[in-house]
DRENKEKOL-487452 format. One record per residue (C-alpha): residue in one letter; x, y, z. Coordinates in steps of 0.001 Angstrom, whole numbers. Layout:
DRENMAR  rest     east    north       up
DRENMAR     A        X        Y        Z
...
END
This chain:
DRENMAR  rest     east    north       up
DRENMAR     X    -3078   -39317    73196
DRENMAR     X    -3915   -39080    69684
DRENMAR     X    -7571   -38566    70119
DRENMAR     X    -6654   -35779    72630
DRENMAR     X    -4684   -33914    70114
DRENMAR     X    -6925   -34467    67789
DRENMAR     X    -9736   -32795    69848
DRENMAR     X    -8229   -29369    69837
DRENMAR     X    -8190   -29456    73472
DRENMAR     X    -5681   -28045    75505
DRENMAR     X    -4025   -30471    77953
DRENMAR     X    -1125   -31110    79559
DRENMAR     X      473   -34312    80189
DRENMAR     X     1961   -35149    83576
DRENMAR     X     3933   -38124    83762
DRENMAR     X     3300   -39161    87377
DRENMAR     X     5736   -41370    87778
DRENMAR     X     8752   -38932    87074
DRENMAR     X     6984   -36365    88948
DRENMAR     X     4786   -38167    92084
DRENMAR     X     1693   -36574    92682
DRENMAR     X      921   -34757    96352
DRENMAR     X    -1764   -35650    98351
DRENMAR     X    -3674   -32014    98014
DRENMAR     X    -3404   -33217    93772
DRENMAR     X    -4713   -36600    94643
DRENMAR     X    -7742   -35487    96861
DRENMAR     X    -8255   -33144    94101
DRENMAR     X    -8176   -35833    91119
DRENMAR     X   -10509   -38148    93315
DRENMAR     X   -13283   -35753    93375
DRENMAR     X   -13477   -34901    89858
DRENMAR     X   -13139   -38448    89038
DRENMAR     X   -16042   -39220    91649
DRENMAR     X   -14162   -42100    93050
DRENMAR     X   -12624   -42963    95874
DRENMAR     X    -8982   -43628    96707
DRENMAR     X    -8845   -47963    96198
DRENMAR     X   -10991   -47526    93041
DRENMAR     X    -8011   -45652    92115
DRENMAR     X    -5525   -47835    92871
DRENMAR     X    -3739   -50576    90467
DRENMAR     X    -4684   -53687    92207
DRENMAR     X    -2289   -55870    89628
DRENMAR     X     1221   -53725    90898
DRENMAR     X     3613   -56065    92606
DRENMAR     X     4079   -52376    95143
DRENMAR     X      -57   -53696    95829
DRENMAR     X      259   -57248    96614
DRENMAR     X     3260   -57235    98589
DRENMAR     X     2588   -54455   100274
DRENMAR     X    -1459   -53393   100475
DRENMAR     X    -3855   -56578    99126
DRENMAR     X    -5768   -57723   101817
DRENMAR     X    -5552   -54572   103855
DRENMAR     X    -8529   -52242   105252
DRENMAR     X    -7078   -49030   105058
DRENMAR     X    -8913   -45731   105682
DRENMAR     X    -9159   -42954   102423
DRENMAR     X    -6522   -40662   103902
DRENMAR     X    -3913   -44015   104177
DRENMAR     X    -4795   -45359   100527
DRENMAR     X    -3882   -41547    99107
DRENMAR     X     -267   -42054   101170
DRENMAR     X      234   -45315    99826
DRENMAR     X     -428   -43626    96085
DRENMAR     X     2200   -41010    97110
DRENMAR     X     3884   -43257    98276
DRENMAR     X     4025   -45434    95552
DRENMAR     X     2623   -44117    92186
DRENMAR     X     2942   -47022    90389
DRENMAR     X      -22   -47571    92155
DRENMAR     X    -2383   -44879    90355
DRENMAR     X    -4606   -45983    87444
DRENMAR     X    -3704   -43922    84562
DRENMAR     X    -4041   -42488    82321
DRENMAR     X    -6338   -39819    83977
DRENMAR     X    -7630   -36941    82101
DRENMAR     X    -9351   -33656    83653
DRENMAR     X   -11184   -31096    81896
DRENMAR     X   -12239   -28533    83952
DRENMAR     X   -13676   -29850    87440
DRENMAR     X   -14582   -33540    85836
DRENMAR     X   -11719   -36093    84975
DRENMAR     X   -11898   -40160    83733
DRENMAR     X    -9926   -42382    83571
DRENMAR     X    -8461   -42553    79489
DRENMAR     X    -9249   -46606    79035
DRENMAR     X   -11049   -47441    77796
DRENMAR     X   -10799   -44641    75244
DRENMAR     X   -14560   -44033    74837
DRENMAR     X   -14356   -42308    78485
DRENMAR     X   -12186   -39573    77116
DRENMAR     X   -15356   -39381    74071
DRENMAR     X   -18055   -39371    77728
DRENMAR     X   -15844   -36470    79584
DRENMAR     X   -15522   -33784    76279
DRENMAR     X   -19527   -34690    75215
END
């Protein structure tokens, strides 16, 4: 977060697991990130393995299962205007304001 404020950029912070993201916001973050909904998700999360790993689930399901379970979302994600990266390592944040 530091490198973010010290950018001069506005941005807003939106802790995802207080406040669980839609699936209209997910769809949304997936496009500017130019990935699709399992590159997004936290394979490591204990909500994956007992619940997901192993499974071939279609885009639309894999955005549910983030709702679902946000735990499940790689983060930190950080948009700027119709592009967004994920913030680690930090040299993406350096690729999406260049």
């Amino acid at each position: 977060m530091d490198y973010l404020e010290e950018s001069g950029k506005e941005f807003e912070v939106i802790e995802y697991l207080k406040d669980s993201p839609n699936k209209t916001l997910l769809e949304s973050l997936l496009k500017k990130l130019n990935m699709t909904a399992f590159e997004l998700i936290r394979k490591g999360e204990l909500e994956y393995k007992e619940n997901f790993k192993g499974k071939d689930l279609s885009e639309s399901d894999w955005i549910d299962a983030m709702v679902q379970f946000p735990k499940l979302i790689e983060r930190p994600i950080i948009v700027l205007g119709d592009k967004a990266v994920i913030g680690r390592p930090m040299e993406r944040i350096n690729e999406l304001f260049n």
